[in-house]
Structures are given as C-alpha cells and as structure tokens.
Backbone as a ProteinNet text record, in pm:
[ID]
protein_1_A
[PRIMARY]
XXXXXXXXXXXXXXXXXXXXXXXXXXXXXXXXXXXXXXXXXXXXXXXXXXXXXXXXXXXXXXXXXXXXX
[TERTIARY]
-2915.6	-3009.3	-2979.2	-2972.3	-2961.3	-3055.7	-3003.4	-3122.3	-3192.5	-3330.6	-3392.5	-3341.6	-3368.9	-3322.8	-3438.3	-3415.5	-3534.7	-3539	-3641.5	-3618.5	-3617.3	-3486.5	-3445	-3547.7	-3572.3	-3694.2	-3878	-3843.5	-4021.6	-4029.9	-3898.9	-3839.7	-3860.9	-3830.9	-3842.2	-3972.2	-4039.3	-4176.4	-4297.5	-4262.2	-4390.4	-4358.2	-4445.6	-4422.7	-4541.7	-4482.5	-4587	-4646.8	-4790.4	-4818.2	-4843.7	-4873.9	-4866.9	-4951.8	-5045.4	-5140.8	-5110.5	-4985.2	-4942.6	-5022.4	-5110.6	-5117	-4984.1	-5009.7	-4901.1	-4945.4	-4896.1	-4903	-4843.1	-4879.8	-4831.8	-4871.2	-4745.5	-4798	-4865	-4946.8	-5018.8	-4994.5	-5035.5	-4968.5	-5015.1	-4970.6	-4968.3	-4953.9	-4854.1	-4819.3	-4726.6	-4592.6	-4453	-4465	-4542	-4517.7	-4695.2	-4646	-4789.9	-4859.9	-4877.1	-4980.8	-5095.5	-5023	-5071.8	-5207.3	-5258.8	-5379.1	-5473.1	-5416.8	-5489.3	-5552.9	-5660.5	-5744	-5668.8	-5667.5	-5648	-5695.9	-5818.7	-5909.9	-5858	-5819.7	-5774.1	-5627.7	-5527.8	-5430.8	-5369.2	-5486.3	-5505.2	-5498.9	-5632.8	-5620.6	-5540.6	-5446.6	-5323.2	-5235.3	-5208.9	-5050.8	-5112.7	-5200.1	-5182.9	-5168.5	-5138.4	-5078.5	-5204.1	-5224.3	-5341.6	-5277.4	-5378.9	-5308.5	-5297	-5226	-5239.6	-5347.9	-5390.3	-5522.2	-5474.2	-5585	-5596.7	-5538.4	-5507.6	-5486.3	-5334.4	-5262.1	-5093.3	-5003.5	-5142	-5061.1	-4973.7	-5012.2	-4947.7	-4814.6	-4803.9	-4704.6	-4584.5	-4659.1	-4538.5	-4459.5	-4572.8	-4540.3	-4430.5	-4388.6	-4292.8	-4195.1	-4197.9	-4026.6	-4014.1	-4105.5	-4070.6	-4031	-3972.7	-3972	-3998.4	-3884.9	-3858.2	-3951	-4089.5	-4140.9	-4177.7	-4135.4	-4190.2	-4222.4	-4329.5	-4320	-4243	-4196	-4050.9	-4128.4	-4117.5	-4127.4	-4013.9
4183.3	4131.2	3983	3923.3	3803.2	3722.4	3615.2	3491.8	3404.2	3421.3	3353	3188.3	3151.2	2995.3	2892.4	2826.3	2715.8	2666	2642.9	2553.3	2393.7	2322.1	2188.5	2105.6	2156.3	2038.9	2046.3	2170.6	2166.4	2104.7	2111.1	2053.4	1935.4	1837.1	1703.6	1713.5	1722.1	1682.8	1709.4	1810.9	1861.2	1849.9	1778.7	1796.4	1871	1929.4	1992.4	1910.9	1895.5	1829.4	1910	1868.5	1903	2030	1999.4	2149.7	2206.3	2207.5	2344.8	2295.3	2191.9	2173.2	2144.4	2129.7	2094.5	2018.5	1847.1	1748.5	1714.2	1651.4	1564	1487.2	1421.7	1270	1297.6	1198.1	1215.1	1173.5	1217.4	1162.1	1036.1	972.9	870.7	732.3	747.5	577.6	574.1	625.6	581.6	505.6	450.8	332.2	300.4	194.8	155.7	145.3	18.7	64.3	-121	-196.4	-339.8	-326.1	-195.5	-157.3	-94.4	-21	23.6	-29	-7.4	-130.7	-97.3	-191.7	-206.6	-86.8	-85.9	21.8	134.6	192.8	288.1	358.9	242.7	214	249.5	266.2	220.9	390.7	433.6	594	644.6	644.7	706	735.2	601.2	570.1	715.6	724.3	805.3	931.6	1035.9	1126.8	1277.1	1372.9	1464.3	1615.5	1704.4	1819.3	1887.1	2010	2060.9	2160.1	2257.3	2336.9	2433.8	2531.7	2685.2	2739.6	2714.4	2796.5	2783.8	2664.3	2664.4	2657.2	2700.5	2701.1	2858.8	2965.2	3065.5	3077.2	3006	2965.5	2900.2	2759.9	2642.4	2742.3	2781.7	2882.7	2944.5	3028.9	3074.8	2993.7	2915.4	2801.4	2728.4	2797	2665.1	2856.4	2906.9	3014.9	2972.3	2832.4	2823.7	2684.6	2684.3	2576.9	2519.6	2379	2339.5	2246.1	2176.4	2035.3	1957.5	1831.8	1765.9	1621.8	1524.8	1367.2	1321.3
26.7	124.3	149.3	298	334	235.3	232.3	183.4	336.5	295	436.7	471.2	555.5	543.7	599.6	560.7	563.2	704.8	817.8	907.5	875.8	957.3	901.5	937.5	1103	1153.6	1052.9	1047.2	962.5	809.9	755	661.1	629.4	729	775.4	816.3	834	880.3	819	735.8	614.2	481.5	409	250.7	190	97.5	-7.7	-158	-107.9	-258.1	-347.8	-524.9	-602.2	-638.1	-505.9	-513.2	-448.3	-354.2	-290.7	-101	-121.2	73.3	101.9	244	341.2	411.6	409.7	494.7	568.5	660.7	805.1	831	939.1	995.3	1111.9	1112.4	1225.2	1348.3	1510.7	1599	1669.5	1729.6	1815.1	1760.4	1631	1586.9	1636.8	1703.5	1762	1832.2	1967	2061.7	2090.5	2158.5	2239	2151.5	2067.2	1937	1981.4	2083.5	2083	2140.4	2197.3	2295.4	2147.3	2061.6	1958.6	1879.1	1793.2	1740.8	1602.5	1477.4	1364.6	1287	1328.8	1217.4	1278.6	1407	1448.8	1386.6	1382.8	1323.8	1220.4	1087.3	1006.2	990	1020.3	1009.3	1049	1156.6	1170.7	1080.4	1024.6	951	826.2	796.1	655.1	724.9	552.2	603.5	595.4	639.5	674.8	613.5	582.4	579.5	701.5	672	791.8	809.4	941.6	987.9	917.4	897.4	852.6	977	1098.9	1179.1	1221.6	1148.8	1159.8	1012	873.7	760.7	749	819	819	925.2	994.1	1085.8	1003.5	929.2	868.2	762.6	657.1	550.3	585.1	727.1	779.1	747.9	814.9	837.4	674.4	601.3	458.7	373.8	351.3	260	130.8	60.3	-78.8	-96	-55.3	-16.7	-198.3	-222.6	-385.3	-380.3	-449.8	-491.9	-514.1	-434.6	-458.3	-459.1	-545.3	-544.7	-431
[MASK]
+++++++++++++++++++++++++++++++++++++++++++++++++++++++++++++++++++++

C-alpha cells in the first residue's frame, strides 16, 4: 500500500501543539498595518486554533501530524 503524503502548503502554515490542537496565524498582519490600531495589532500577531468546522479538512492534508518544537 502507497504511503499517504503530507500537504507541503498546510505543512507550513499549521502547527500542532502539545495537546494535539491545530494552530494558525491569523489574517490581516501582511500589509497596511499604519491605519490599524496597536491594540488591534496586537491581537493579530498571536497565534489561534483552528474551527471545529475545518479541523476535519486540515487533519486530511496533515496524515503523520506530531508534536514538533
């Protein structure tokens, strides 16, 4: 039997913490940030899990998904 393969891009963009969520960055820090307020800012930069309604989706593209530092 084939071995499944990991998607590279979801790879790069989601990590798994030590309890097994799946985090992400959040959107709208790449440009245009001089109009945004600080405190707004601020909540962006950290990182969020992801919804109940796209962890059965990611799960897909991560097969051999582990805790990695």
């Amino acid at each position: 039997m084939p071995k499944m393969k990991t998607h590279k891009s979801a790879a790069k963009r989601y990590k798994v913490t030590a309890s097994g969520k799946i985090t992400r960055r959040q959107a709208g820090i790449g440009h245009l940030l001089q109009h945004k307020s600080a405190s707004r800012k601020r909540r962006i930069f950290k990182m969020v899990s992801i919804s109940k309604s796209h962890l059965k989706l990611i799960s897909k593209e991560l097969p051999y998904k582990k805790y990695s530092r």
